[in-house]
C-alpha positions as a printed NumPy array, in Angstrom:
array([[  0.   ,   0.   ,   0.   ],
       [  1.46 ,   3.486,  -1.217],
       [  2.035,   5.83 ,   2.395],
       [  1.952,   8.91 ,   1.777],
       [  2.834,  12.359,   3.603],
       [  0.182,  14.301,   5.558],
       [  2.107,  17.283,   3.836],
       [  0.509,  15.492,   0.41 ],
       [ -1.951,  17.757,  -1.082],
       [ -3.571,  14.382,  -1.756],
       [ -3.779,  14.899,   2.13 ],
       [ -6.47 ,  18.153,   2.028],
       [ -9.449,  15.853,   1.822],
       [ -9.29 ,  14.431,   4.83 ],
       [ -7.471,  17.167,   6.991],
       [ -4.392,  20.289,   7.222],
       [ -1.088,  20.049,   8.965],
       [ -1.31 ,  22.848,  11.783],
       [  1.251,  25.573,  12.469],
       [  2.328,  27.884,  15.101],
       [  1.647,  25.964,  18.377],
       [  4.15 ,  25.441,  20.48 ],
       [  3.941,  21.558,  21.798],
       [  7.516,  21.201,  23.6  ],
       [  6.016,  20.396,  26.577],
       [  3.141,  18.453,  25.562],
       [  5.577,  16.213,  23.838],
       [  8.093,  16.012,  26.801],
       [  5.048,  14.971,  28.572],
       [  3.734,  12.609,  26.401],
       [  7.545,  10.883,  27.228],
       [  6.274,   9.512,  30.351],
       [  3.221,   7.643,  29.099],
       [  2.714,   4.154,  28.637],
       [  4.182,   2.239,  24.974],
       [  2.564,  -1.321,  25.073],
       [  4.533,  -3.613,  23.046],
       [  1.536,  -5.244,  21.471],
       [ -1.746,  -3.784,  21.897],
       [ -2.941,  -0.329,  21.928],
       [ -4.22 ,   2.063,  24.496],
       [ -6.09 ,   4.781,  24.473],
       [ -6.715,   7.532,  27.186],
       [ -9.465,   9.959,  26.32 ],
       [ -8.695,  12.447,  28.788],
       [ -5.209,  13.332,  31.141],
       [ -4.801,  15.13 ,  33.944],
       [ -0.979,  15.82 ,  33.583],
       [ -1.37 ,  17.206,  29.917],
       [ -4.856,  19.448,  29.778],
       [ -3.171,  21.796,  32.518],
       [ -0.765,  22.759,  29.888],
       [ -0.078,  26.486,  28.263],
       [ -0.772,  24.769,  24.751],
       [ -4.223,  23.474,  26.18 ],
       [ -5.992,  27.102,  26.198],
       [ -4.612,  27.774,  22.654],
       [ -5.594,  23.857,  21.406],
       [ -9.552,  24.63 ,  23.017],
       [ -9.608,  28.543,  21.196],
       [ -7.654,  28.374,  18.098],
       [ -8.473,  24.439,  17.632],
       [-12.406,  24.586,  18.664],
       [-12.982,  27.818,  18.966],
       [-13.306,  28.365,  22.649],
       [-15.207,  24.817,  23.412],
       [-14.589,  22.428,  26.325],
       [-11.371,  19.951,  25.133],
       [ -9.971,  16.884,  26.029],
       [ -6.203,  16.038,  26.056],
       [ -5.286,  12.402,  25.62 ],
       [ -3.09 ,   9.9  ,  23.989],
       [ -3.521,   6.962,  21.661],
       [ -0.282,   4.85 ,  22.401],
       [  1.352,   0.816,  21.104],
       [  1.91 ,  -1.098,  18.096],
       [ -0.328,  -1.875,  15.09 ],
       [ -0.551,  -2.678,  12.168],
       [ -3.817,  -3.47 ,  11.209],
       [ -7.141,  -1.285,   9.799],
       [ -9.345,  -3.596,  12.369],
       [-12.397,  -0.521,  12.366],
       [-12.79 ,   3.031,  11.273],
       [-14.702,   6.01 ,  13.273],
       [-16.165,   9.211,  13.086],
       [-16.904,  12.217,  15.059],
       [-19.294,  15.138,  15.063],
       [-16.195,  17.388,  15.21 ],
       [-12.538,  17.721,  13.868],
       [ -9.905,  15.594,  15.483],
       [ -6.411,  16.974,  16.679],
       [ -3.26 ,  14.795,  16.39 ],
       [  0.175,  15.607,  17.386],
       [  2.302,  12.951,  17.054],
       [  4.695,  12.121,  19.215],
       [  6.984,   9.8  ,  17.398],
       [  6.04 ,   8.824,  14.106],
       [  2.62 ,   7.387,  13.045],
       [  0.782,   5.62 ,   9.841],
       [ -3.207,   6.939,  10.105],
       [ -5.353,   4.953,   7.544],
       [ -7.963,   6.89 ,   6.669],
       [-11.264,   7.611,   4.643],
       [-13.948,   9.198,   3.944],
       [-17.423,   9.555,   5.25 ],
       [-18.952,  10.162,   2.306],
       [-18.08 ,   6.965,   1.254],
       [-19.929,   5.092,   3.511],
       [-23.319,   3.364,   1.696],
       [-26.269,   3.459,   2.678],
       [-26.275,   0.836,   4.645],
       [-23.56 ,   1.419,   6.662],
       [-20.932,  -0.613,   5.151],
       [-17.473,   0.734,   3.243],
       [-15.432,  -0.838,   1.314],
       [-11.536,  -0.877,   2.507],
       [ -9.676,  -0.579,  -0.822],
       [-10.809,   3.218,  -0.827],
       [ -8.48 ,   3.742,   2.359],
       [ -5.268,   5.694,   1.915],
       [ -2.911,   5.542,   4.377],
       [ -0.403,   8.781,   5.321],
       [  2.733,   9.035,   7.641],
       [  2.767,  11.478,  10.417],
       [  6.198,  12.472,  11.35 ],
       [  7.268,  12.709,  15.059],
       [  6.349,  16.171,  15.915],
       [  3.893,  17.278,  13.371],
       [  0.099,  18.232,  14.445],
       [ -2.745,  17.943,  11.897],
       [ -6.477,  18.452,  12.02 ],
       [ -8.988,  15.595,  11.162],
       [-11.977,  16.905,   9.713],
       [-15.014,  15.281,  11.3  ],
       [-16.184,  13.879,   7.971],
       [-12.382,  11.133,   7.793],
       [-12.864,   8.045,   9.194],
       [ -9.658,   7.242,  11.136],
       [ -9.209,   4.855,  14.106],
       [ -5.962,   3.632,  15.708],
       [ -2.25 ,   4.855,  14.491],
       [ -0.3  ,   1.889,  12.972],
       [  3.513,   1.756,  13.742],
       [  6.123,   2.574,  11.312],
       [  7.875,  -0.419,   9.385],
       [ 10.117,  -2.051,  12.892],
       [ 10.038,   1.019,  14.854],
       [  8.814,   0.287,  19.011],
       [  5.61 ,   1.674,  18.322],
       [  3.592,   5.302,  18.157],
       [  2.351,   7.703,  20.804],
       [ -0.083,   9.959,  19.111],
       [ -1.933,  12.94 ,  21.302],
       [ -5.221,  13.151,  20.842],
       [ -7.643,  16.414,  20.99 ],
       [-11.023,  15.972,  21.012],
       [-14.187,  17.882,  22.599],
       [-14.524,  16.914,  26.039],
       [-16.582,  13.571,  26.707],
       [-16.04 ,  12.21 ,  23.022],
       [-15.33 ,   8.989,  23.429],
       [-16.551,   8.51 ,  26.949],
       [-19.281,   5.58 ,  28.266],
       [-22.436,   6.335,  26.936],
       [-25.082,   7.626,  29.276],
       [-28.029,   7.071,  27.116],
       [-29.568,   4.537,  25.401],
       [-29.251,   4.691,  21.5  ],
       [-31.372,   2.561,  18.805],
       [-30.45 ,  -0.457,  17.092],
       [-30.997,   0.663,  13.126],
       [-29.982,   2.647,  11.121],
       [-26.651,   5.119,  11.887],
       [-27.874,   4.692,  15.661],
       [-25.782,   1.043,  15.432],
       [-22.465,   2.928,  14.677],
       [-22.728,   4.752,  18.259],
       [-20.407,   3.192,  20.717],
       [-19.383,   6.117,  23.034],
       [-20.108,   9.584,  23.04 ],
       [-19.163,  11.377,  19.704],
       [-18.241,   8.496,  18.314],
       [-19.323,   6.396,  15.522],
       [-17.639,   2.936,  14.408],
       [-17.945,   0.807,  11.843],
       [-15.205,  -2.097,  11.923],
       [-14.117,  -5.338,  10.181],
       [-15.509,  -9.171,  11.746],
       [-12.031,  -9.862,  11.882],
       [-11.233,  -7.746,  14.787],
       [-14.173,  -9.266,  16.694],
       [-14.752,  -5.869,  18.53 ],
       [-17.322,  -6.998,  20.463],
       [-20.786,  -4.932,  20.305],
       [-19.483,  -3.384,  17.502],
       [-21.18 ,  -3.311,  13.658],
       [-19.543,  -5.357,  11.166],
       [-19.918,  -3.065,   8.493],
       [-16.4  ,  -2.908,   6.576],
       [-16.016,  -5.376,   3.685],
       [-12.844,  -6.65 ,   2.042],
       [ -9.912,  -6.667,   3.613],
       [ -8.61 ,  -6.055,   7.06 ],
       [ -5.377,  -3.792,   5.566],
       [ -2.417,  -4.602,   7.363],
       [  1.   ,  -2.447,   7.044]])
């Protein structure tokens, strides 16, 4: 599969590459947080990084004054496994570098399903931040080629991806809801359990 470079204007579908934030710290930070050596993890929210200078200009500049969140998406992977969307645009800053595979929503059929050969996959070097527009389906970071693995911030508005607290409806888009602000539609080979089966073809694998 080609990988291409979030600085790619093949790249402006799906998102920008930000400028003119200063992450030292949040990356310095980010140091001190967990690398599994084969699975993933993923922290919505942490209480060491949102009290940092960079936070206020993430929540104004990045969401235009709303409530954030400040996590991390850390491991190794190298698999597709599901895709998700949000309501809102996505921040990344990655930490080391980071494969996203990636598509779009409006690719999604009617019923639901997508089909995996339209994913494109870009590299995120260590350092770089980039918005992901609401409307790319992303999910988990895949490492690059035999490095130890990625740790990838993630920004979101606060309580996406938190435990629901309401019921939602078994048809339609209502079966893609699996947290808060988030919507996931991911392959029967990843057997993510409560989760709808709705990509077809294959489970891409770096």
């Amino acid at each position: 599969m080609q990988i291409q470079k979030v600085t790619d204007a093949s790249f402006r579908a799906y998102g920008k590459v930000l400028e003119g934030y200063d992450f030292g710290r949040l990356l310095k930070e980010m140091e001190h947080t967990p690398l599994p050596a084969d699975d993933v993890i993923y922290v919505p929210s942490v209480e060491e990084l949102e009290p940092l200078p960079v936070a206020e200009e993430l929540k104004n500049r990045g969401f235009g004054g709303l409530p954030i969140e400040i996590g991390y998406c850390n491991g190794n992977n190298k698999k597709l496994n599901a895709l998700e969307y949000h309501r809102s645009s996505e921040i990344n800053v990655a930490v080391t570098d980071a494969i996203l595979l990636i598509g779009k929503q409006q690719d999604v059929e009617p019923d639901y399903t997508y089909d995996t050969s339209k994913v494109e996959a870009f590299l995120v070097p260590a350092g770089t931040a980039i918005e992901v527009y609401a409307t790319t389906l992303h999910y988990a970071p895949c490492t690059v080629g035999d490095k130890e693995g990625f740790r990838v911030v993630v920004v979101l508005p606060k309580d996406t991806n938190t435990d629901l607290t309401f019921p939602v409806g078994k048809d339609g888009e209502d079966r893609l809801i699996t947290a808060k602000n988030k919507w996931l539609i991911a392959h029967e080979e990843a057997k993510i359990e409560g989760a709808f089966n709705g990509l077809k073809g294959e489970n891409i694998t770096l």
